[in-house]
TIVO-2410 file (N, C-alpha, C; in nm, 3 decimals):
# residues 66
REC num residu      c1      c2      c3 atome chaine
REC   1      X   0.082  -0.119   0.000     N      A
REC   1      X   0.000   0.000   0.000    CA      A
REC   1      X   0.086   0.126   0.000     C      A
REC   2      X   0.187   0.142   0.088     N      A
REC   2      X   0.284   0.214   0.069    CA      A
REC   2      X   0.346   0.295  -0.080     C      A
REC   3      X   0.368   0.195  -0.168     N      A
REC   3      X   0.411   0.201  -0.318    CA      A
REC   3      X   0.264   0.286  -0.419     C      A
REC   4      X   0.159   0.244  -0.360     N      A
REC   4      X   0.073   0.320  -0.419    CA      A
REC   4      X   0.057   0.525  -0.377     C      A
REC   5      X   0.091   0.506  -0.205     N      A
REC   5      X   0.074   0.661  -0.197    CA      A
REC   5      X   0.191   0.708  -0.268     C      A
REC   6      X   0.296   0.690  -0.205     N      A
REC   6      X   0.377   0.716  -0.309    CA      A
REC   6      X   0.373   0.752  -0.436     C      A
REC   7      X   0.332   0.694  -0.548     N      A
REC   7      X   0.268   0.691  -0.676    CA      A
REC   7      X   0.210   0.789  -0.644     C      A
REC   8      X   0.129   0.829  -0.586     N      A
REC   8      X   0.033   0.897  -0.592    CA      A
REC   8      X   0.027   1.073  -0.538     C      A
REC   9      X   0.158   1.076  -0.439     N      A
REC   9      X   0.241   1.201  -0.400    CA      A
REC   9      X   0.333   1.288  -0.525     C      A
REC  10      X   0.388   1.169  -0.555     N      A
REC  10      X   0.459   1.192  -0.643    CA      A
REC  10      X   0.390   1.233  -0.779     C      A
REC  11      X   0.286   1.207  -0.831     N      A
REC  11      X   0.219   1.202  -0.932    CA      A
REC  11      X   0.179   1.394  -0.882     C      A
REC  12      X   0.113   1.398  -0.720     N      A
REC  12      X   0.045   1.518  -0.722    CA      A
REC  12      X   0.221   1.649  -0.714     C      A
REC  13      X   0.300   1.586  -0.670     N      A
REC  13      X   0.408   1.692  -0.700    CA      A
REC  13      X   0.451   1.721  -0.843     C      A
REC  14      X   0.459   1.645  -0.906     N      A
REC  14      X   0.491   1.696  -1.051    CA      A
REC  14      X   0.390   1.790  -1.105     C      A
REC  15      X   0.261   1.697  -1.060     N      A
REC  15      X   0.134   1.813  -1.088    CA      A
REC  15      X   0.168   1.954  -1.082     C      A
REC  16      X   0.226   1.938  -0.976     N      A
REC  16      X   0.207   2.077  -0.909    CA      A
REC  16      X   0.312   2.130  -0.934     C      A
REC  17      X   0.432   2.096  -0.917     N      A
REC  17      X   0.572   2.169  -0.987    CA      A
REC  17      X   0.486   2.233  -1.152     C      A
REC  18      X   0.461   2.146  -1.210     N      A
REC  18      X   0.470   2.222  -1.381    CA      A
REC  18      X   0.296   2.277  -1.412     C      A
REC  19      X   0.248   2.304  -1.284     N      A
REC  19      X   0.120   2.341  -1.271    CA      A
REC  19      X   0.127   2.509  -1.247     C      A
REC  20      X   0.238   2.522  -1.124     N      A
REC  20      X   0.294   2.636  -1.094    CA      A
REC  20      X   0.370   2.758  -1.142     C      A
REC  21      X   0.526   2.628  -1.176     N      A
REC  21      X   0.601   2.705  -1.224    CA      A
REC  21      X   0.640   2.682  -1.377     C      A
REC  22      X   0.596   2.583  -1.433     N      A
REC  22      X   0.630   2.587  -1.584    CA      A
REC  22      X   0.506   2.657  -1.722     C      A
REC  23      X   0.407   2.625  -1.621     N      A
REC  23      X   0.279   2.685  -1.734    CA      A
REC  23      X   0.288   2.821  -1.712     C      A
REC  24      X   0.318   2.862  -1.592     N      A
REC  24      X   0.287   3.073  -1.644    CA      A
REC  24      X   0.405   3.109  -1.710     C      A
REC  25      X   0.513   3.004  -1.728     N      A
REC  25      X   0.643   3.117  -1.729    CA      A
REC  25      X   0.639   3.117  -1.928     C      A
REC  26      X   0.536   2.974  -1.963     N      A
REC  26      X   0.535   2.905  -2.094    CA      A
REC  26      X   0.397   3.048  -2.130     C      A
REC  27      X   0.293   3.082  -2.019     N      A
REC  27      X   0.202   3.149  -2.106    CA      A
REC  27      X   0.224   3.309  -2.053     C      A
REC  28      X   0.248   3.338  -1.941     N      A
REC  28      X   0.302   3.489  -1.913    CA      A
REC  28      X   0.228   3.439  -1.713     C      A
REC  29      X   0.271   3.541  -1.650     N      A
REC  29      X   0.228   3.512  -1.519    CA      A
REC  29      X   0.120   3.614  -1.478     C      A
REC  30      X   0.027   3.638  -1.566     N      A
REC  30      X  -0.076   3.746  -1.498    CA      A
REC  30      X  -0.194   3.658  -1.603     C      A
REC  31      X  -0.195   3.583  -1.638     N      A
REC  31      X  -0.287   3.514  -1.708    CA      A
REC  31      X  -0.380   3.453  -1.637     C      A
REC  32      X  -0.327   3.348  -1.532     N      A
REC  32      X  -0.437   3.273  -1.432    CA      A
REC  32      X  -0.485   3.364  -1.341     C      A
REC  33      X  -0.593   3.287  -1.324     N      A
REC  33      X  -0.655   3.360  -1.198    CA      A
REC  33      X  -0.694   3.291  -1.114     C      A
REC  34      X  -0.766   3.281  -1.004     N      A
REC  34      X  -0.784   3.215  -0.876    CA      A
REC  34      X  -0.833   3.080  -0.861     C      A
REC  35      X  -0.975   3.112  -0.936     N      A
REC  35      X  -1.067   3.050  -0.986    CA      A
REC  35      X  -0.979   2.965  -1.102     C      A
REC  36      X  -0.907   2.960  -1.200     N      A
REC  36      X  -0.820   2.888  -1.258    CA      A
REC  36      X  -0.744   2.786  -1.216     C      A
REC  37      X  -0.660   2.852  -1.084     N      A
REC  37      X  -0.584   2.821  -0.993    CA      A
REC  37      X  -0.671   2.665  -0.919     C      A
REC  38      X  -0.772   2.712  -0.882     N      A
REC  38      X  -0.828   2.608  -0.789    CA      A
REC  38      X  -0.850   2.466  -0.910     C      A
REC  39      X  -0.967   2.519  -1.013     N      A
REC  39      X  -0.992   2.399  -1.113    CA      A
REC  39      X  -0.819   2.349  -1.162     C      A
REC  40      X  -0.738   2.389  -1.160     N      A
REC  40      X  -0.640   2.338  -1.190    CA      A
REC  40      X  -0.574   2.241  -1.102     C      A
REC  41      X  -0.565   2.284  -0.994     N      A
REC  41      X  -0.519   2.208  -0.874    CA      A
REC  41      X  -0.649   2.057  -0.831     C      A
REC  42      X  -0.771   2.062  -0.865     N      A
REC  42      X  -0.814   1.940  -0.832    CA      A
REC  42      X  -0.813   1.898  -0.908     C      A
REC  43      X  -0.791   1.918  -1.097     N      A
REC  43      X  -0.785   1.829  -1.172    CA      A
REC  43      X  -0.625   1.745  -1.152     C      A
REC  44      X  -0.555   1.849  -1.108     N      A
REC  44      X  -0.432   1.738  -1.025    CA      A
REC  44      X  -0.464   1.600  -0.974     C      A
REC  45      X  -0.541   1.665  -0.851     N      A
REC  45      X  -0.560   1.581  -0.737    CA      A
REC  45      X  -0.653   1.443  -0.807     C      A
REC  46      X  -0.788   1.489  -0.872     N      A
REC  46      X  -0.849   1.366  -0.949    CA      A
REC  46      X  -0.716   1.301  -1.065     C      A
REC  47      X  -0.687   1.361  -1.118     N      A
REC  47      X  -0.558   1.290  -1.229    CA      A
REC  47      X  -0.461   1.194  -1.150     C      A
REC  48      X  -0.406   1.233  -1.028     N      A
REC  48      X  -0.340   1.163  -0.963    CA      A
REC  48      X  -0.380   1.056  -0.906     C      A
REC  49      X  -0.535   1.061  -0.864     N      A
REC  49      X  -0.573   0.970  -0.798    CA      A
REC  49      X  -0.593   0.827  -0.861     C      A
REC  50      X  -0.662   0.871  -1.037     N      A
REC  50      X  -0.634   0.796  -1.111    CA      A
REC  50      X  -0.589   0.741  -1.208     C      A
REC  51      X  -0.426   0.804  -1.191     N      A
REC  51      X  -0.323   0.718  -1.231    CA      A
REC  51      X  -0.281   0.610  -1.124     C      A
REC  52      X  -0.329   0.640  -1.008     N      A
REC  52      X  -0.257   0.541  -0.892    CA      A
REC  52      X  -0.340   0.432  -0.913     C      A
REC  53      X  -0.481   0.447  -0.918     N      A
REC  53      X  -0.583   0.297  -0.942    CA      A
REC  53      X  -0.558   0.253  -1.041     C      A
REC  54      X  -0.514   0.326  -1.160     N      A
REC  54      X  -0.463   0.187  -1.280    CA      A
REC  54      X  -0.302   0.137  -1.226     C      A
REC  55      X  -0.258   0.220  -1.157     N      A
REC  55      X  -0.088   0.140  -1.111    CA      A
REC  55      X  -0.182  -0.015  -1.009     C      A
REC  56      X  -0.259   0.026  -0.937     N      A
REC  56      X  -0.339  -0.086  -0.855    CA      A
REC  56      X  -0.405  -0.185  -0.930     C      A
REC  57      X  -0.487  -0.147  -1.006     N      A
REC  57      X  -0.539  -0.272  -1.132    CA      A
REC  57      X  -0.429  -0.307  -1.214     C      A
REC  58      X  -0.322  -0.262  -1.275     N      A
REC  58      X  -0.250  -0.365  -1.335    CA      A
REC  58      X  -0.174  -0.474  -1.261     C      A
REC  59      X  -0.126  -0.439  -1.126     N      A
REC  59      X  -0.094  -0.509  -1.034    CA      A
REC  59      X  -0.170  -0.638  -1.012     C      A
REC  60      X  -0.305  -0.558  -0.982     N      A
REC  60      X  -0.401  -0.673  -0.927    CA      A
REC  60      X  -0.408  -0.747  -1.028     C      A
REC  61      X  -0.406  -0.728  -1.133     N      A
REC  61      X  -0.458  -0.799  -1.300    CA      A
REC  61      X  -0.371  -0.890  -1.319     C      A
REC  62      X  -0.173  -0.873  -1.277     N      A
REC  62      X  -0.073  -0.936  -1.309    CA      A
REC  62      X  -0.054  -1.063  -1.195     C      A
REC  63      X  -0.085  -0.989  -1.050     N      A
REC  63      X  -0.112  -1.089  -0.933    CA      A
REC  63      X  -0.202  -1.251  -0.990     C      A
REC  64      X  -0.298  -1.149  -1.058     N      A
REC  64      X  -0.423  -1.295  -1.073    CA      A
REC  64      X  -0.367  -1.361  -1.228     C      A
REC  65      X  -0.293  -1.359  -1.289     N      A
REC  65      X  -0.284  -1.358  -1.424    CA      A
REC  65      X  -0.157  -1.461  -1.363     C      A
REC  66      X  -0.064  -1.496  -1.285     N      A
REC  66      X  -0.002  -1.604  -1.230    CA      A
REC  66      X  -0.051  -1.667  -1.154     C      A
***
């Protein structure tokens, strides 16, 4: 279970590193706004969540598949 948060920290830090600092510097930094800010940050959090359940179903899929 461990290996999954993980996955899943890690998934929301990258989020968030190139959520932050690589998209304003790519579109200008007075562009987003708050309201931007927020829908951006939970589509993180949902994106992350499920990339971690397919890291969990292929597992589970490969477990039962031996």
């Amino acid at each position: 279970m461990g290996r999954y948060i993980s996955i899943f920290l890690l998934a929301i830090m990258i989020g968030i590193v190139s959520f932050i600092f690589i998209i304003p510097s790519l579109i200008g930094p007075d562009s987003a706004g708050e309201v931007d800010m927020v829908i951006g940050l939970l589509l993180i959090l949902i994106g992350s969540f499920i990339v971690t359940q397919l890291f969990y179903i292929i597992d589970l899929l490969q477990k039962n598949k031996s």
